[in-house]
C-alpha positions in Angstrom: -57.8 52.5 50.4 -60.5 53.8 47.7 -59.6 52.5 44.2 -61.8 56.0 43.1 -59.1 58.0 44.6 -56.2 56.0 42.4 -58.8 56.6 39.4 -59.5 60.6 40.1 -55.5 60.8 40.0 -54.9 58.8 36.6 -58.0 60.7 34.7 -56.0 63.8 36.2 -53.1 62.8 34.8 -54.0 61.5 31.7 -53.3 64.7 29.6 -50.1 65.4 30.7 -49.3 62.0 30.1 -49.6 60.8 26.0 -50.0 57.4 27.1 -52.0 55.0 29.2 -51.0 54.7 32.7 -52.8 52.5 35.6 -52.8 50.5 39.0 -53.0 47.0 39.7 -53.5 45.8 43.4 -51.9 42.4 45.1 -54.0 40.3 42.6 -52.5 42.3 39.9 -55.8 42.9 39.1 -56.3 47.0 37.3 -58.2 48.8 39.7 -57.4 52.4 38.0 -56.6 53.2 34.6 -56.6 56.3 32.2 -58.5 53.5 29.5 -61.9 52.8 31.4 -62.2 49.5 29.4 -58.7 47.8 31.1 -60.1 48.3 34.3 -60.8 44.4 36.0 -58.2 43.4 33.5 -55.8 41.0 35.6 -52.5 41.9 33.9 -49.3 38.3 34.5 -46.9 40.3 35.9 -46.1 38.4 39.5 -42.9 36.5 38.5 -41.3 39.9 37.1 -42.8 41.7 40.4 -40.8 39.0 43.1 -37.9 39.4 41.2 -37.6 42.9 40.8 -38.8 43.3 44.7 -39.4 47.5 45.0 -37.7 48.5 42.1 -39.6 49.3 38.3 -39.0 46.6 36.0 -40.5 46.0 32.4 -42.9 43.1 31.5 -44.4 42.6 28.1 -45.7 46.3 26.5 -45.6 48.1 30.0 -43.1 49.8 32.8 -43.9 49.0 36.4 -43.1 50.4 39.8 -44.5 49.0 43.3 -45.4 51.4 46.0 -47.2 50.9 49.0 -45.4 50.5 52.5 -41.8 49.7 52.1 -42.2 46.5 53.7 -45.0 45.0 51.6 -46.1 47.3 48.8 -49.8 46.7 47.7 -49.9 48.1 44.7 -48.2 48.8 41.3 -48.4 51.7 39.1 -47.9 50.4 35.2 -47.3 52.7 32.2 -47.4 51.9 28.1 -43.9 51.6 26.8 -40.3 50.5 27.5 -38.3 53.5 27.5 -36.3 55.5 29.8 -39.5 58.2 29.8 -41.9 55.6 31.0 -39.4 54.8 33.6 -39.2 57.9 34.8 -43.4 58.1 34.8 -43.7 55.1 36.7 -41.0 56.8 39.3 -43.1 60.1 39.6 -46.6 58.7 39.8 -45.5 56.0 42.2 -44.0 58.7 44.1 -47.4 61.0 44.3 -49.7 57.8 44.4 -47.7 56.5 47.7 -47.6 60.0 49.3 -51.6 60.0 48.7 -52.0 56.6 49.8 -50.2 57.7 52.9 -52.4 61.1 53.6 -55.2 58.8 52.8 -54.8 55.9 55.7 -53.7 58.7 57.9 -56.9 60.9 57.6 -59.1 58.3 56.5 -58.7 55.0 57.4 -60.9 53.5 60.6 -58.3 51.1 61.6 -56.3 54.4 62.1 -58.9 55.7 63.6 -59.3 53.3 66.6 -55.2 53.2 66.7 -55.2 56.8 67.5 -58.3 56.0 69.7 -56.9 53.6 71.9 -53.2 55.2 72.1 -55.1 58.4 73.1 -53.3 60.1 70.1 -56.2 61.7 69.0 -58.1 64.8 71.6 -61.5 63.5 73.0 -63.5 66.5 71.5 -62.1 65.4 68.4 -63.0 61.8 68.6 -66.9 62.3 67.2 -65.9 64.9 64.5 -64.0 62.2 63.2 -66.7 59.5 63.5 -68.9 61.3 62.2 -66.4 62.5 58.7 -65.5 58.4 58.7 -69.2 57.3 58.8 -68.5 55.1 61.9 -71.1 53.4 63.8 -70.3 55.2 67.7 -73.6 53.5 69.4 -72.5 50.0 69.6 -70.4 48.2 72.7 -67.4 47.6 72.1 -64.0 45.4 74.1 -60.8 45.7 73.9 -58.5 42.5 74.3 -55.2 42.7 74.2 -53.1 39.2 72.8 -49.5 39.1 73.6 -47.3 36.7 72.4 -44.6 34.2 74.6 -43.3 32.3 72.0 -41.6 33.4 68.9 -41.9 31.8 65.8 -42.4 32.5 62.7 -46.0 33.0 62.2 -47.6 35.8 62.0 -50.4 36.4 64.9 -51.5 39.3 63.8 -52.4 37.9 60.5 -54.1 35.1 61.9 -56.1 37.4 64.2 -57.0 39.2 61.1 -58.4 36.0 59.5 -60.0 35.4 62.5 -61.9 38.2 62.4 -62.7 38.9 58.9 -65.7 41.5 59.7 -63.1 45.1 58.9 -66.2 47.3 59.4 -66.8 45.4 63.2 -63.7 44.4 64.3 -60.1 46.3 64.7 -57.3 44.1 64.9 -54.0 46.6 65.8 -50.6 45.7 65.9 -49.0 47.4 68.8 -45.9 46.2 69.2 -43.7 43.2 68.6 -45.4 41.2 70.9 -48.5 42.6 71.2 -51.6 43.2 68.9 -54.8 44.5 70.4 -58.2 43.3 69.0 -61.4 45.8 69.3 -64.3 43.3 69.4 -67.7 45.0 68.6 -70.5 43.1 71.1 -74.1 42.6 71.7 -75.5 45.4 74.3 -75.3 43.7 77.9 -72.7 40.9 76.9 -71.5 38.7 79.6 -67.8 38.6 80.8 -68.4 34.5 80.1 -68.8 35.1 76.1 -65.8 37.5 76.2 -63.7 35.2 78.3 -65.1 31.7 75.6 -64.2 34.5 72.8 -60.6 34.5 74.3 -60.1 30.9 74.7 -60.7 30.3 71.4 -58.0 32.9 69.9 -55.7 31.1 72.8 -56.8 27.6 71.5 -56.5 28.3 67.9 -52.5 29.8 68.1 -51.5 26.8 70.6 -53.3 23.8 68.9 -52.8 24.7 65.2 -49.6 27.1 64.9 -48.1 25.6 68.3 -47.7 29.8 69.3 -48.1 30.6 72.8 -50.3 33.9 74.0 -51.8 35.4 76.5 -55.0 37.9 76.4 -56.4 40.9 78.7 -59.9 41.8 78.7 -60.5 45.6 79.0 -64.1 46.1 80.6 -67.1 46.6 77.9 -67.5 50.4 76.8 -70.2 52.1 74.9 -69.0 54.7 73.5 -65.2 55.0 72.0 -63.6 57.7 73.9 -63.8 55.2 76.4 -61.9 52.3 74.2 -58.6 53.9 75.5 -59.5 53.0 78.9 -60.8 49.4 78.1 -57.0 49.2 76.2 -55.5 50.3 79.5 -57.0 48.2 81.4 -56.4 45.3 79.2 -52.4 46.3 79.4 -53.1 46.3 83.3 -54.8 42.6 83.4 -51.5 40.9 81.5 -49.2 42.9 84.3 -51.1 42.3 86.9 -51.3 38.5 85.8 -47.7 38.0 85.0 -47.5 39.0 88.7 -50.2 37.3 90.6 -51.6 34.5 88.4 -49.1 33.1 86.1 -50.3 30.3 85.1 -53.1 31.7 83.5 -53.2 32.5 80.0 -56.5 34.8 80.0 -57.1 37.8 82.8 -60.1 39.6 82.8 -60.0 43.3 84.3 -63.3 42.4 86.3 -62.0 39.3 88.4 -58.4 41.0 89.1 -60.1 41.1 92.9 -57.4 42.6 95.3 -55.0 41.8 93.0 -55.4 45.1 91.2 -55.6 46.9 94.1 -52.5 46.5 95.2 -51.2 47.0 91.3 -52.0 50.5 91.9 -50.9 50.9 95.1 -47.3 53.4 95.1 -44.2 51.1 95.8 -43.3 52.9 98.6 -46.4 52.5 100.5 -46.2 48.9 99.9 -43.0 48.8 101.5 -44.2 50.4 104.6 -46.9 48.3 105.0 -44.7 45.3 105.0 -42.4 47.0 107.6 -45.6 47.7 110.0 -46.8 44.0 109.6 -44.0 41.8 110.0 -40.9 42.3 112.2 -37.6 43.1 110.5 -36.8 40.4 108.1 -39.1 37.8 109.1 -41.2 37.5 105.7 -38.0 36.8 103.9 -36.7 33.9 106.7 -39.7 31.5 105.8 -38.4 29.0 103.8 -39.8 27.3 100.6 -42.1 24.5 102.8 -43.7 26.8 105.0 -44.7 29.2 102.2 -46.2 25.7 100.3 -47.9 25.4 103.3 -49.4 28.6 103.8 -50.6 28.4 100.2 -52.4 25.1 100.7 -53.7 26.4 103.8 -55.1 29.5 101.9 -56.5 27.1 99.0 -58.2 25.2 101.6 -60.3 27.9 103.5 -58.0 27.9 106.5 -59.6 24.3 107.7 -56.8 22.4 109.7 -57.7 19.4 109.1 -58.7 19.5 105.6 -55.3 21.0 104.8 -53.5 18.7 106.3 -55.2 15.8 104.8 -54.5 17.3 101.0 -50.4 17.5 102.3 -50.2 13.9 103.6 -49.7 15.0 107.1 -50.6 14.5 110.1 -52.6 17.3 112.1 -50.8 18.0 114.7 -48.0 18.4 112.2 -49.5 21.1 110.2 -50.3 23.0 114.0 -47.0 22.6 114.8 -46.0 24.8 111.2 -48.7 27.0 112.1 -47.4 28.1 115.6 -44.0 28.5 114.2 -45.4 30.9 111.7 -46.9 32.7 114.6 -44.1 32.9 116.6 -41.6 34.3 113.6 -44.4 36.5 112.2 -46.8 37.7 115.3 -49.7 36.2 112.9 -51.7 33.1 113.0 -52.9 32.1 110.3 -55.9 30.1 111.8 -57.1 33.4 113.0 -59.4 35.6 110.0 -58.4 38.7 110.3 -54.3 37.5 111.0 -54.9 35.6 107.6 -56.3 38.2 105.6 -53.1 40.8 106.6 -51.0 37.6 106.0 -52.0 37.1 102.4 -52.2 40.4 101.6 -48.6 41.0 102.8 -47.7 38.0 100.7 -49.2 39.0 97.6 -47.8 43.1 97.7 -44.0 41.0 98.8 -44.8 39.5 95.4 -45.5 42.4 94.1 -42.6 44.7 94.8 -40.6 41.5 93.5 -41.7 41.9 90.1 -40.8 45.2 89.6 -44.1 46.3 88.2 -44.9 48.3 85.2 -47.1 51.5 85.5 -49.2 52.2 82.5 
């Protein structure tokens, strides 16, 4: 928010007014006052301010009224004298300064301006205009990673994404919801995924080794240019679905390395369904029980070789060929065979998928 737009206001007011009115910000430092000379004046005001919360109150020679976002209001409009007039001043001009503040973020402000990007709230055609009236730098490459929270507590991620990332001209960090804030990283041109993905780890490492919060991040694919950030966003929402689904124990899912996986994300439910009915017999996915589907998985893990598989499960051979004929015989697939393998964990993984009850974006 511009301090010269508070200050155009007060000079504007200061004739109707007889008496001198200003801001102060959080610091309660004057950042706008009808007497040029007051302003960098910090004014002692903060134990009157958390006990009067929103509402005016009187401190000293001056009335004060907070206004701002309901929530947390940033800053304070003050006005010479303790009567009921300056009362009702600091009612009014908190009133008009708020709604400007408001027109202001809304029109003006480039963390706005990516929100609406990203949320495709804003018309592409429009997108540049608006760059262009904001100043903002459109030739650099930018990623989209989107940090959602697992465990609940009460610090506040967003603010410590913020802190993380200092650099407000570079970096965008956007609350999106309760549980998830999205971060717009500005990068080098030809970054690797490998910087993106250290990037991530550390914003992962941070929340779980020093505020004990739990998170998980997408990575949107690199763009350069920002009509394009809403698809990196997209794509970032896609890599924590498709993850929650297919890879769950891993806190950080690129878009680039969702393989198959993402495939069969976009695949329509009720072709899925089909294909399960045209590759297995009625029923027979569901009658494996939870040893043979181990099995299968270590099998997978270990390239189909028999023997190696059987070695990392403590069994003997013959054992494991035995599991794999049975497989064959309730399926019609065997698993030692390439192409029966493939359609097997394919089948697996969409069985999965169904079972999740996915959500499109």
């Amino acid at each position: 928010m511009s301090n010269r737009l508070f200050q155009s206001v007060v000079h504007q007011m200061r004739d109707a007014v007889d008496r001198t009115i200003g801001v102060i910000d959080e610091t309660y430092t004057v950042v706008a006052c009808s007497d040029l000379g007051r302003i960098g004046e910090n004014l002692d005001v903060s134990m009157m301010h958390s006990a009067s919360e929103n509402e005016a109150f009187v401190s000293g020679r001056n009335t004060y009224k907070p206004f701002g976002t309901p929530q947390h209001p940033e800053y304070m409009i003050f006005v010479e004298g303790t009567d009921v007039e300056a009362m009702r001043y600091c009612s009014i001009l908190a009133v008009s300064l708020s709604s400007i503040k408001f027109y202001y973020d809304e029109n003006y402000d480039r963390g706005n301006f990516i929100k609406n990007i990203i949320l495709d709230n804003i018309l592409p055609g429009d997108i540049y205009l608006k760059a262009r009236e904001l100043r903002f730098n459109s030739d650099v490459t930018r990623t989209v990673l989107l940090i959602r929270v697992a465990s609940k507590n009460d610090v506040s991620v967003y603010d410590i994404i913020g802190n993380l990332f200092p650099d407000k001209s570079k970096d965008f960090v956007i609350n999106i919801s309760e549980t998830d804030i999205a971060l717009v990283k500005e990068t080098k041109q030809g970054v690797s995924s490998e910087t993106i993905t250290k990037l991530a780890n550390s914003i992962v490492d941070t929340l779980s080794g020093e505020f004990y919060t739990q998170v998980s991040v997408g990575i949107g694919t690199t763009v350069s240019n920002l009509k394009d950030l809403a698809r990196s966003f997209k794509e970032a929402q896609v890599s924590l679905e498709v993850g929650k689904v297919f890879d769950t124990e891993k806190a950080i899912i690129s878009y680039d390395n969702l393989g198959i996986a993402r495939l069969i994300y976009q695949l329509p439910t009720t072709l899925c369904e089909t294909f399960l009915r045209e590759v297995f017999k009625k029923g027979s996915i569901d009658s494996l029980d939870q040893e043979t589907l181990f099995t299968i998985q270590r099998f997978f893990e270990n390239n189909l070789n028999v023997s190696e598989t059987s070695r990392k499960l403590f069994v003997h051979r013959n054992t494991l060929v035995y599991r794999l004929e049975k497989i064959r015989k309730i399926t019609g697939l065997d698993l030692r065979e390439f192409d029966h393998a493939i359609v097997f964990k394919i089948a697996l993984m969409v069985k999965k998928y169904l079972k999740s009850n996915p959500v499109k974006y």
